[in-house]
MMTF fields as JSON, N, C-alpha, C and O atoms, coordinates in Angstrom:
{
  "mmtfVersion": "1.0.0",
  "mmtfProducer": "UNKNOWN",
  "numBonds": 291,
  "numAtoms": 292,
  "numGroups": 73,
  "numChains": 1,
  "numModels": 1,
  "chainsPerModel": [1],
  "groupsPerChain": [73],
  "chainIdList": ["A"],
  "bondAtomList": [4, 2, 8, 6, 12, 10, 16, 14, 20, 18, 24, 22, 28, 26, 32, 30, 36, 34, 40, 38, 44, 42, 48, 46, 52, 50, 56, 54, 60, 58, 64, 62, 68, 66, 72, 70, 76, 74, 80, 78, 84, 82, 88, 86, 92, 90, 96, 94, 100, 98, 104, 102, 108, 106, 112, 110, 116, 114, 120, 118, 124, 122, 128, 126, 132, 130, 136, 134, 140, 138, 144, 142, 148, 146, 152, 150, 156, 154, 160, 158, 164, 162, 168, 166, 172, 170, 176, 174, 180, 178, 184, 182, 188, 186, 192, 190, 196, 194, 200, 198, 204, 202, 208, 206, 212, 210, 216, 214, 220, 218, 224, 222, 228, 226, 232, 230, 236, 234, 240, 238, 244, 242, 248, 246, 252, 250, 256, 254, 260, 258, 264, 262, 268, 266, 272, 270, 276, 274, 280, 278, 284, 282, 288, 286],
  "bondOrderList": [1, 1, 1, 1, 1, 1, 1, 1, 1, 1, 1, 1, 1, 1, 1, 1, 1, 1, 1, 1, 1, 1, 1, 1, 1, 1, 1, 1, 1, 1, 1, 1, 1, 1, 1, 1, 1, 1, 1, 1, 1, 1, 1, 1, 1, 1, 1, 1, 1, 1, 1, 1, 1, 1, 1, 1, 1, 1, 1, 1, 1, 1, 1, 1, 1, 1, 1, 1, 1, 1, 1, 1],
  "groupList": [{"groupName": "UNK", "atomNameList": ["N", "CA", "C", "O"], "elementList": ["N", "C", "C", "O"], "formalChargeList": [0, 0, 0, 0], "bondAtomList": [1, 0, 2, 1, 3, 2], "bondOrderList": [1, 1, 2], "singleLetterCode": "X", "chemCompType": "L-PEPTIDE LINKING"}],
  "groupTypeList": [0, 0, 0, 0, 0, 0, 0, 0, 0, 0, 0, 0, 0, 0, 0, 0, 0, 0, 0, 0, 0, 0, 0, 0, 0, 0, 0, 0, 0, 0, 0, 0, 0, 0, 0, 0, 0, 0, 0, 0, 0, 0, 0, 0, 0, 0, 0, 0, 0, 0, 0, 0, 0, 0, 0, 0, 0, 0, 0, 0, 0, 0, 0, 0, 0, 0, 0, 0, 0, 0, 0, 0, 0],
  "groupIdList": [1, 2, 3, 4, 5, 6, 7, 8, 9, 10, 11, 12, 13, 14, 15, 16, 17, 18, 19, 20, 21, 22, 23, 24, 25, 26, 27, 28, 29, 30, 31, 32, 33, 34, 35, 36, 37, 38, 39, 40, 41, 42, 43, 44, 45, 46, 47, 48, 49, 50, 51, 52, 53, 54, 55, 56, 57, 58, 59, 60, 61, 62, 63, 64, 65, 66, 67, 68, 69, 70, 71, 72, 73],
  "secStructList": [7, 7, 7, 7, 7, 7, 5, 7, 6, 6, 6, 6, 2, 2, 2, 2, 2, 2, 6, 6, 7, 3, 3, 3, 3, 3, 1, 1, 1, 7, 3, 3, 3, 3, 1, 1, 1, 7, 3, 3, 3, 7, 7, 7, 7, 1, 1, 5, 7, 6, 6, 2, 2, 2, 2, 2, 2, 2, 2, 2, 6, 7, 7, 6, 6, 2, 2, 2, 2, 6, 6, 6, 7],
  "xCoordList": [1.227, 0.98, -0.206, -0.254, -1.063, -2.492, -1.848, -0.829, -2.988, -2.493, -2.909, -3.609, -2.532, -2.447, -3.644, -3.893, -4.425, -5.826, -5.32, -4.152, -6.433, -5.98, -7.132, -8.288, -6.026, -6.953, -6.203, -5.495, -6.69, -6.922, -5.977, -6.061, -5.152, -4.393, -5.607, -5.75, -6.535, -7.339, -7.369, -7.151, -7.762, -7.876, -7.0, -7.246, -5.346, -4.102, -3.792, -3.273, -4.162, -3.943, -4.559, -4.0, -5.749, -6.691, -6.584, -6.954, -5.363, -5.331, -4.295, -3.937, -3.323, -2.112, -2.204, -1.326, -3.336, -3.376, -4.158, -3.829, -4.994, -5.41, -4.089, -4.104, -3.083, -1.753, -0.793, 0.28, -1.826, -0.665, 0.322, 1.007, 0.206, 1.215, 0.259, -0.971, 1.251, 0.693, 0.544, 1.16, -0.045, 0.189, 1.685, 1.602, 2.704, 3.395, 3.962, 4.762, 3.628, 3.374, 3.281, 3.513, 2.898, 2.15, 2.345, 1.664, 3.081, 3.587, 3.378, 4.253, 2.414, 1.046, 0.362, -0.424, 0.841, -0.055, 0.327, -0.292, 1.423, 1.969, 2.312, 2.739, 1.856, 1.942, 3.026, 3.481, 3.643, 4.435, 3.559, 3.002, 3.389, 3.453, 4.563, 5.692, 4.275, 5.328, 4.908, 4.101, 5.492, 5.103, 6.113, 5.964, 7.157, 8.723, 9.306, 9.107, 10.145, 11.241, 10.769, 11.454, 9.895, 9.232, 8.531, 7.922, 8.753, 8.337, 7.752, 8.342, 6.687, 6.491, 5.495, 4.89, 5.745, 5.305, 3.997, 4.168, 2.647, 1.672, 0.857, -0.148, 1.239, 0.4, -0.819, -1.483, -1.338, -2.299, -3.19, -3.364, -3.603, -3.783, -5.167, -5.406, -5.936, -7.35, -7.017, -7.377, -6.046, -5.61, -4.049, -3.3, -3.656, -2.194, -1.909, -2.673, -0.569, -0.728, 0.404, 1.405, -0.176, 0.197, 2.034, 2.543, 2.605, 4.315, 4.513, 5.403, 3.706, 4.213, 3.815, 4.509, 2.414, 1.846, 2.983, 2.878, 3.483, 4.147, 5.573, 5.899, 6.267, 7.157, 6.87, 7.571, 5.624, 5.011, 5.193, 5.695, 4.486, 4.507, 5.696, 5.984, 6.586, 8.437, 8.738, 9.454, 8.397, 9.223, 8.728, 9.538, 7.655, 6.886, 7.048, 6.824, 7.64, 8.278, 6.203, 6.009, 5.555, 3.846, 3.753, 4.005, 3.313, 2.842, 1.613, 0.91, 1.604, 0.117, -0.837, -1.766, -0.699, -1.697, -2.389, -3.618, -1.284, -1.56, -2.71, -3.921, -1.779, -2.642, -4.171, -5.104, -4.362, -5.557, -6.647, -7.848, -5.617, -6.753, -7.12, -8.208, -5.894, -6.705, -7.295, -7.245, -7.803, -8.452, -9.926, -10.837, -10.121, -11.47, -11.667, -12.796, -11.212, -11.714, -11.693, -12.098],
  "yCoordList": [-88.971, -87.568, -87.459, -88.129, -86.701, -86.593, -85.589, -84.907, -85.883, -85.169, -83.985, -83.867, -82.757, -81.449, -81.409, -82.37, -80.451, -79.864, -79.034, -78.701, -78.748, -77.847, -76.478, -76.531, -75.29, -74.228, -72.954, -72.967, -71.954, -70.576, -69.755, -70.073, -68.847, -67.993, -67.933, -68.825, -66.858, -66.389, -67.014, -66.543, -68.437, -69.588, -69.426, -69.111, -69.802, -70.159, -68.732, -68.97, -67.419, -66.656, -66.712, -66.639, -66.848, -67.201, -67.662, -67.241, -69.623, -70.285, -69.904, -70.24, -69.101, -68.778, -67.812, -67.717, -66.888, -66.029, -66.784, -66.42, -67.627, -68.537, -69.481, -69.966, -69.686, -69.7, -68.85, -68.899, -67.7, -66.932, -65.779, -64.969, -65.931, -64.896, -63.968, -63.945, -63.093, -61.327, -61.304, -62.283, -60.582, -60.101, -59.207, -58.081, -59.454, -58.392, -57.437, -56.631, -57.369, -56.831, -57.589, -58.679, -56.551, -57.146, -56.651, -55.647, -57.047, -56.48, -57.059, -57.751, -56.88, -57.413, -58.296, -58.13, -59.528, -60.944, -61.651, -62.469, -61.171, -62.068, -61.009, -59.865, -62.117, -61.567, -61.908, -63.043, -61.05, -61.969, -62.032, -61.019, -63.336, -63.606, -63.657, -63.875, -63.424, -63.167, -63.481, -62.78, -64.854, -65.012, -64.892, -66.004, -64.409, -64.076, -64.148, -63.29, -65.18, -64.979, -66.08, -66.044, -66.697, -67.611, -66.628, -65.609, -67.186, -66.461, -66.937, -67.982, -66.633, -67.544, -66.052, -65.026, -66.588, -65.828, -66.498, -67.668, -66.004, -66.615, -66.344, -65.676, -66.965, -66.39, -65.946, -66.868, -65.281, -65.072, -65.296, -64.545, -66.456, -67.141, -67.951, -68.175, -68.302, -69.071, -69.935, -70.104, -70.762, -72.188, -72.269, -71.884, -72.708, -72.732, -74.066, -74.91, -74.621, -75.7, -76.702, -76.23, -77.898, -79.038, -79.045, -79.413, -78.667, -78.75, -77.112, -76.837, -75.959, -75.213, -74.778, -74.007, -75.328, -75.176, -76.389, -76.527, -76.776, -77.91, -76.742, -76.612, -76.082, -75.406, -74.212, -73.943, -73.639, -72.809, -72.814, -72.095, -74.165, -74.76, -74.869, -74.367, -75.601, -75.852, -74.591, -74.385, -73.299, -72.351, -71.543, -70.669, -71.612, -71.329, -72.202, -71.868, -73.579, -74.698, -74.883, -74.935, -74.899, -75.558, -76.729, -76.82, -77.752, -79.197, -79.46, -78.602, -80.074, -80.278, -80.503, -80.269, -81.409, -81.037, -80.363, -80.32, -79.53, -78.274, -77.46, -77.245, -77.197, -76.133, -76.765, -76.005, -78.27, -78.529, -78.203, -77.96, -78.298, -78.044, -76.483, -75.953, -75.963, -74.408, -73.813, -72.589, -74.482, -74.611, -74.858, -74.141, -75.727, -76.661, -77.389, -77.783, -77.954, -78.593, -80.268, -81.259],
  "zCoordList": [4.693, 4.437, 3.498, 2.466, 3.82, 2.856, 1.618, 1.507, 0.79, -0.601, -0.272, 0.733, -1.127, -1.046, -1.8, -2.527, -1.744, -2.141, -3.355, -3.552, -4.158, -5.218, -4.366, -3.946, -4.421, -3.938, -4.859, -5.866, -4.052, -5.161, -4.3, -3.113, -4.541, -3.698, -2.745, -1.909, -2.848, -1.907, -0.56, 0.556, -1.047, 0.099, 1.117, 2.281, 0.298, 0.364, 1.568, 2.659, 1.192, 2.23, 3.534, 4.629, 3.28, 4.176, 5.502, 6.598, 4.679, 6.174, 6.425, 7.554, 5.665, 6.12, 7.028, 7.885, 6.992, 8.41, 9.53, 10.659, 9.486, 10.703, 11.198, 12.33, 10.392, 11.388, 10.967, 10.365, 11.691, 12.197, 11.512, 12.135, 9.91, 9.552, 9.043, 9.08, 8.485, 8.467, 7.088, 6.666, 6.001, 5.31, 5.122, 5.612, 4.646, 4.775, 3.862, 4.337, 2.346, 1.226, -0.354, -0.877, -0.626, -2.008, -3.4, -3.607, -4.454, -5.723, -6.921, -7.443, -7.383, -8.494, -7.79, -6.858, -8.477, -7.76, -6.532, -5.851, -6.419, -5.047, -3.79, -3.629, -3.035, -1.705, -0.71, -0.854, 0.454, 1.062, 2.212, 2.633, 2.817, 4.139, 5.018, 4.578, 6.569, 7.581, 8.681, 9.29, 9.239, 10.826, 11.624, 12.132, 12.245, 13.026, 11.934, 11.074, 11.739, 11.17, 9.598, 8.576, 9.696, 8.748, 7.797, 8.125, 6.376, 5.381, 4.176, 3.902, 3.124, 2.205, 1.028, 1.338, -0.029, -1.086, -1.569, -1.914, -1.682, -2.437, -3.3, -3.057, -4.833, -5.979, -5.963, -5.491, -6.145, -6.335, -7.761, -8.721, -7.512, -9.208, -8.686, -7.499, -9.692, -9.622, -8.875, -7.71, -9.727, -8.771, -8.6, -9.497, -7.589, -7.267, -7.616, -7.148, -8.651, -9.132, -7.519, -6.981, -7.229, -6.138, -5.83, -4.771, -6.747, -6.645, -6.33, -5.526, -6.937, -6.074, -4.871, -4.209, -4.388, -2.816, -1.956, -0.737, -2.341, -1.58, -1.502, -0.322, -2.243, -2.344, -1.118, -0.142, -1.54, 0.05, 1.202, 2.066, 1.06, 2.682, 3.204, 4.291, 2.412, 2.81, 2.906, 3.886, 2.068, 2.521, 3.834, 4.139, 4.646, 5.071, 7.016, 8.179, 6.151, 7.139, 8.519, 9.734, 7.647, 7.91, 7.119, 5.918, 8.006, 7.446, 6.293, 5.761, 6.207, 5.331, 5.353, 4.579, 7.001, 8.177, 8.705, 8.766, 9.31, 9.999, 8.335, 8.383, 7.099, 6.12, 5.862, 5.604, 5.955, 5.469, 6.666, 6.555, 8.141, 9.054, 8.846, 8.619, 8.994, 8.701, 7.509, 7.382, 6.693, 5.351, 5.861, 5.446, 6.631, 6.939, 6.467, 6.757, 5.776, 4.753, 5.575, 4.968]
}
């Protein structure tokens, strides 16, 4: 498994809508994402620290794969 990137909410939403989920509301800094029935909350902070983007992804049930490809990076 490749290591997780350090990125910025912004990013973090970013590839989360290139797979696929919605914006689905937003209450200060965090946002929810929504793809069917899959769901995940994302800070909106400079940098998202590596244990809780890993917490994301699991809740979110997206690989780390899959997020770095839709990152570009």
């Amino acid at each position: 498994m490749p290591k997780l990137p350090v990125v910025s909410g912004k990013e973090c939403r970013k590839a989360f809508g290139k797979l696929g989920f919605e914006e689905a509301r937003q209450r200060g800094s965090h946002v929810v994402m929504k793809r069917d029935e899959a769901g995940c909350v994302v800070p909106m902070h400079a940098e998202i620290k590596t244990g809780t983007l890993s917490g994301i992804l699991k809740q979110a049930g997206v690989s780390v794969e899959e997020f770095i490809e839709a990152l570009g990076r």
